[in-house]
Each structure stands twice: as structure tokens, then as C-alpha cells.
TIRO-298519 format. One record per residue (C-alpha): residue number from 1; chain; x, y, z. Coordinates in Angstrom, 1 decimal. Last residue first. Example, Ala and Ser with C-alpha at 12.3 -4.5 7.8 and 13.67 -1.06 7.14 Angstrom:
2
+-----+-------+--------+--------+--------+
!   n ! chain !      u !      v !      w !
+-----+-------+--------+--------+--------+
!   2 !     A !   13.7 !   -1.1 !    7.1 !
!   1 !     A !   12.3 !   -4.5 !    7.8 !
+-----+-------+--------+--------+--------+
//
This chain:
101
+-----+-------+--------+--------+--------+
!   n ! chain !      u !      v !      w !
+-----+-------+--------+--------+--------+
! 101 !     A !  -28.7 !  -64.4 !   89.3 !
! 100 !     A !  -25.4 !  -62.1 !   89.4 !
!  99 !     A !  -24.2 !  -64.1 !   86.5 !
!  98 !     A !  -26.9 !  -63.1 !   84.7 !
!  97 !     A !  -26.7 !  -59.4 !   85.9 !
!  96 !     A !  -23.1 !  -59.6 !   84.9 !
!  95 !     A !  -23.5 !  -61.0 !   81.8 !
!  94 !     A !  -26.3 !  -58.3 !   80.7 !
!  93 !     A !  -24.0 !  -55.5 !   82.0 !
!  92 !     A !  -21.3 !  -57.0 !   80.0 !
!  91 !     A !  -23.4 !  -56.9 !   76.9 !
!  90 !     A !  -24.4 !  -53.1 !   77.5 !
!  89 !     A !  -21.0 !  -51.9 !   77.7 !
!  88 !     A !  -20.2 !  -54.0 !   74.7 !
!  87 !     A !  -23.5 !  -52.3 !   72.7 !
!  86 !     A !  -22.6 !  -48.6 !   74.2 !
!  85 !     A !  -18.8 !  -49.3 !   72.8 !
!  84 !     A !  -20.3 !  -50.2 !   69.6 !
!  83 !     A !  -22.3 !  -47.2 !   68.7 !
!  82 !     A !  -19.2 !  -45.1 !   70.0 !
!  81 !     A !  -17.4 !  -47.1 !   67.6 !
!  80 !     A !  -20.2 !  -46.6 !   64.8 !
!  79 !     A !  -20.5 !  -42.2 !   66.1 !
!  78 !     A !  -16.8 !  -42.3 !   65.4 !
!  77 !     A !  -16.8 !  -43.6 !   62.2 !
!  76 !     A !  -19.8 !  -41.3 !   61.0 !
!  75 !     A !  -17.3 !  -38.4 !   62.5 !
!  74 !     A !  -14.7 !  -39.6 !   60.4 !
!  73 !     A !  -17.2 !  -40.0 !   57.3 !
!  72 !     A !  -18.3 !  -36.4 !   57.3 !
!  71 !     A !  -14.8 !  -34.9 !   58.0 !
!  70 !     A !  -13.6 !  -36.6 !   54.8 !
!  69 !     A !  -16.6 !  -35.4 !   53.2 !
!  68 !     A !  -16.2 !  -31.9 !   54.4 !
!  67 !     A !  -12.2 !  -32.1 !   53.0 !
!  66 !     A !  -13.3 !  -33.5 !   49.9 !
!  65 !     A !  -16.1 !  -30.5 !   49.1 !
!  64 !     A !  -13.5 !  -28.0 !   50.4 !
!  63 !     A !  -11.0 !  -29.7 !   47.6 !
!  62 !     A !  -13.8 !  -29.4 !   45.2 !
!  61 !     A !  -13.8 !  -25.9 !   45.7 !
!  60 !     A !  -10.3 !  -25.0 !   45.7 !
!  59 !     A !  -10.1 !  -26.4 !   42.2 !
!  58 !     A !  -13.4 !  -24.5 !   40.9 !
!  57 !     A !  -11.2 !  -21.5 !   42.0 !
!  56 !     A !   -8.3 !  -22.2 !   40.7 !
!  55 !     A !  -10.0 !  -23.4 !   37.2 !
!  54 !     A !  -11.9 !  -20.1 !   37.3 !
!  53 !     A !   -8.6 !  -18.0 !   38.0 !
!  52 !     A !   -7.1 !  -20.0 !   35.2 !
!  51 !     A !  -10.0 !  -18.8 !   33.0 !
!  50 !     A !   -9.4 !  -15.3 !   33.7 !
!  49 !     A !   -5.8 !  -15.6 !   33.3 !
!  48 !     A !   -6.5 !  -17.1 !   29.9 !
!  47 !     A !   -9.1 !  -14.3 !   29.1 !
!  46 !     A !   -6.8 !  -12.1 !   30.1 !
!  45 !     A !   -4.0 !  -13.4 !   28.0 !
!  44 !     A !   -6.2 !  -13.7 !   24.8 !
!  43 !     A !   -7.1 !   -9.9 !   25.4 !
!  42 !     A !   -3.6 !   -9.0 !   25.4 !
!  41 !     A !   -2.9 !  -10.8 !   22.2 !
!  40 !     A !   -5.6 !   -9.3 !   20.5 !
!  39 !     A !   -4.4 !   -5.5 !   21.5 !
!  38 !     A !   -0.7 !   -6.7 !   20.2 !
!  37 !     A !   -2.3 !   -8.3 !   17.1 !
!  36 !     A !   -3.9 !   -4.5 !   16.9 !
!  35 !     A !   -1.1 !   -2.5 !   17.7 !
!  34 !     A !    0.8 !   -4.7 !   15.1 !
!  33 !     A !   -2.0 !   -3.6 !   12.6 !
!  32 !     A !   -2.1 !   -0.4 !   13.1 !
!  31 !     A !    1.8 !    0.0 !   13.6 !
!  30 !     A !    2.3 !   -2.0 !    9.3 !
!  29 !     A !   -0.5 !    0.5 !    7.9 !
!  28 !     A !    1.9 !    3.6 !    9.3 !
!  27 !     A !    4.9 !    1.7 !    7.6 !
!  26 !     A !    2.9 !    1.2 !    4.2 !
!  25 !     A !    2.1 !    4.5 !    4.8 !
!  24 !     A !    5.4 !    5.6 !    5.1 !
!  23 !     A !    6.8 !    4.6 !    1.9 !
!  22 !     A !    5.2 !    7.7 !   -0.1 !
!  21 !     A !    5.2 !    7.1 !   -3.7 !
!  20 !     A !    6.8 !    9.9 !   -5.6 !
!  19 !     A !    4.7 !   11.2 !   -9.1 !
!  18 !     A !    6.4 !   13.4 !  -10.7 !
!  17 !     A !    5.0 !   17.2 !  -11.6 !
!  16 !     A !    4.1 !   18.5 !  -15.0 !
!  15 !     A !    6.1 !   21.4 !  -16.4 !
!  14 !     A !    6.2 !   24.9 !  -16.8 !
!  13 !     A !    9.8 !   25.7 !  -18.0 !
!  12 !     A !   12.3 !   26.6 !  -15.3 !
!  11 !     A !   11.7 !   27.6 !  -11.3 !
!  10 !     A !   11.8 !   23.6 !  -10.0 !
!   9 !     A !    9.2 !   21.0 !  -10.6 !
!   8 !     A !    6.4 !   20.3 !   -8.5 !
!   7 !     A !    5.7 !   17.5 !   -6.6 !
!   6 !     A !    2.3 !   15.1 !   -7.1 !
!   5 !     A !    2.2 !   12.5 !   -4.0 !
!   4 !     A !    1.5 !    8.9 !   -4.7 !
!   3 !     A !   -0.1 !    6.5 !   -1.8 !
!   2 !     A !    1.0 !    3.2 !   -0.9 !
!   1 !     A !    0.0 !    0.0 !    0.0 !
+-----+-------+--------+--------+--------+
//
């Protein structure tokens, strides 16, 4: 891309002018569109940070989910021993009344 500019001759007989392409369009063409790739680009890394973040985030959840569960199934483990500590306490008690009689 390029655009022509008309420039005039010097002081002697009236003539035409000469065409002289003008490079700096082309270089003025070239900035846009690496401020443009360079606009893209940045957008592509927020929305990659921005989707990390989510993963991170969906990440911690889970692990919070896990961790309740975990505490969830300890405590139902202790509740069963406890459940069968009362039963052995209750066993023996039955022995020794028996025995008692």
C-alpha cells in the first residue's frame, strides 16, 4: 500500500509534476495492525488468566467438598465405635446381671 504524491518541478519551464510514492504509509498500515495483534494478544491473555482463576477456584472448591466429606465419614466412624462401645457396655451389663442371678 502506498499512496502517490504530485511535486512540483523547480523555477524553469512549466512542467508536469512526478509522481513519488510515499513509503510511510505502508509503515503507518504495518503500527495499526501490530497495535492491533498486540491489542488481540492481550485480550487472549486475560481471558486465559481469567479462566485460570476459574479453574483455581473450581479447584479450591472441590478440595472443600473433599475435605467436608472426609470430615463427614470420620465423625460417622466415630458415632459406629461409639455405637459399639454402648452395645459392649451393654453386653457386659447383661453378663453380669446373669451371673449375678
Amino acid at each position: 500500500m502506498c499512496v502517490c504524491v504530485c511535486v512540483r518541478g523547480g523555477g524553469g519551464g512549466g512542467g508536469g509534476g512526478e509522481e513519488v510514492e510515499v513509503e510511510v504509509v505502508v509503515v503507518l498500515v504495518v503500527e495499526e495492525e501490530e497495535e492491533e495483534e498486540e491489542k488481540q494478544e492481550e485480550e487472549e491473555e486475560k481471558q486465559e488468566e481469567e479462566e485460570e482463576e476459574e479453574e483455581e477456584e473450581e479447584e479450591e472448591e472441590e478440595e472443600k467438598l473433599e475435605e467436608e466429606e472426609e470430615k463427614e465419614e470420620e465423625e460417622e466412624k466415630q458415632e459406629e465405635e461409639e455405637e459399639e462401645e454402648e452395645e459392649e457396655e451393654e453386653e457386659e451389663e447383661k453378663q453380669e446381671e446373669e451371673e449375678e442371678e
